[in-house]
C-alpha positions as CSV (number, residue, x, y, z in Angstrom):
1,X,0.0,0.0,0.0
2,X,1.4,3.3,-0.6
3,X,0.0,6.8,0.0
4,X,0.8,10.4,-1.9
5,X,1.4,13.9,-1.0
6,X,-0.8,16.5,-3.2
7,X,0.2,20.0,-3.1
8,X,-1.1,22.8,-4.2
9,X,-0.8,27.3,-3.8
10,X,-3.3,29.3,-3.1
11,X,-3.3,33.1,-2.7
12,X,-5.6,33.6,0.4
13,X,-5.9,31.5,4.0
14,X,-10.0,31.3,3.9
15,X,-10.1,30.2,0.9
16,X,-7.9,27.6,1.6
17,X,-9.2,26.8,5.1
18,X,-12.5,26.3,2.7
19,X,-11.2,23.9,0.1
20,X,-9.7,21.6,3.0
21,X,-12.8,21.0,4.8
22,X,-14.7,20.3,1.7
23,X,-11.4,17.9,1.0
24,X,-12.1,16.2,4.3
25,X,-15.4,16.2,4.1
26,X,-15.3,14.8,1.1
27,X,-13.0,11.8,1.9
28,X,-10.5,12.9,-1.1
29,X,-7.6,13.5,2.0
30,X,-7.1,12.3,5.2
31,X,-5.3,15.1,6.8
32,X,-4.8,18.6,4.9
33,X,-1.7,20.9,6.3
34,X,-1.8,24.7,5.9
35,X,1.3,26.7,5.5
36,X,0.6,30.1,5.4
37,X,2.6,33.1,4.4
38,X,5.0,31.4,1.7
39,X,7.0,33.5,-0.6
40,X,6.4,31.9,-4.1
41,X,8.9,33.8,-7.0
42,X,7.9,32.9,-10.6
43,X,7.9,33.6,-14.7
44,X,4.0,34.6,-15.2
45,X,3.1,36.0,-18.2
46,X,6.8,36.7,-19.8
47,X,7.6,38.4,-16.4
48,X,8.9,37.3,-13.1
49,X,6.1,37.6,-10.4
50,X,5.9,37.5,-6.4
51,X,3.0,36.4,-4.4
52,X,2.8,35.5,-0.8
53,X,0.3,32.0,-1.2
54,X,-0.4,29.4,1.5
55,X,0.6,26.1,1.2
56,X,-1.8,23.0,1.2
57,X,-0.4,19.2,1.5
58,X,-3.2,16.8,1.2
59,X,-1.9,13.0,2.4
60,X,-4.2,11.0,0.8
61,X,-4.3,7.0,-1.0
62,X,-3.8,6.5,-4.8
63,X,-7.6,6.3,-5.3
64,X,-8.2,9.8,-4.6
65,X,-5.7,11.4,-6.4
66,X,-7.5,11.7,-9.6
67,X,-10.7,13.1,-7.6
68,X,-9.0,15.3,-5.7
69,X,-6.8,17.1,-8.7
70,X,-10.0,17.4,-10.7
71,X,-11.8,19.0,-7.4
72,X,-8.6,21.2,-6.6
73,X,-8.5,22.5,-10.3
74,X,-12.3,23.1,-10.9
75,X,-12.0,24.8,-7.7
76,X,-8.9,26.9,-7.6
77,X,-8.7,30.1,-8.6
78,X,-5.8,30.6,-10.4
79,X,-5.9,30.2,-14.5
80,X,-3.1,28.0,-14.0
81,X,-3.0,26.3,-10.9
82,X,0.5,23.7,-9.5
83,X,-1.2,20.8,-8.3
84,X,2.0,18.0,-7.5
85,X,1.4,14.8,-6.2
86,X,4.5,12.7,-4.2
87,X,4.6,9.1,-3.5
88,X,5.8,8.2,-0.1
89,X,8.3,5.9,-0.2
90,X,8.9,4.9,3.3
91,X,6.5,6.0,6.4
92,X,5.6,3.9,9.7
93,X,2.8,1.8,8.9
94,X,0.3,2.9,11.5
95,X,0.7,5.8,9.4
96,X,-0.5,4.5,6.0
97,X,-2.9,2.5,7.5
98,X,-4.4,5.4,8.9
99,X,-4.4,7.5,5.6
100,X,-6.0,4.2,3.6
101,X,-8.7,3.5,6.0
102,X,-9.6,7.2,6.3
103,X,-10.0,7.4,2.4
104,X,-11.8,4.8,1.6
């Protein structure tokens, strides 16, 4: 069994604080962090922009990760938004249990 890491940016805290309970609620994670206040630097547009975003890290199973990019992009508000999704390689197994069982 093996559970993933899906990150995306978004540009303000209740919006995000939105999106992960509807995650949860949903089933599509089973724990959502929220790093707020990062600096993200990038080309946008043929010109190098700044935006402070908060962070969100899903831990979910493989099952969900098609959901819960398609809910993340129909939902997000940016034209163009990073949705990246990380395999685990090696966790404690209480933990992946956890995760599995919690997105069934």
């Amino acid at each position: 069994m093996k559970i993933y890491i899906v990150n995306t940016f978004l540009p303000e805290l209740n919006k995000a604080k939105k999106i992960a309970k509807i995650i949860l609620d949903k089933r599509l994670a089973a724990c959502v962090n929220i790093n707020d206040k990062i600096q993200s630097f990038f080309w946008w547009k043929n010109k190098i922009s700044k935006e402070e975003e908060i962070e969100l890290s899903f831990k979910t199973s493989y099952n969900k990760i098609q959901p819960l990019i398609k809910y993340i992009e129909k939902n997000h508000p940016y034209e163009c938004p990073s949705v990246l999704v990380y395999e685990i390689k090696k966790t404690n197994k209480k933990y992946i249990q956890w995760v599995i069982n919690e997105t069934k």
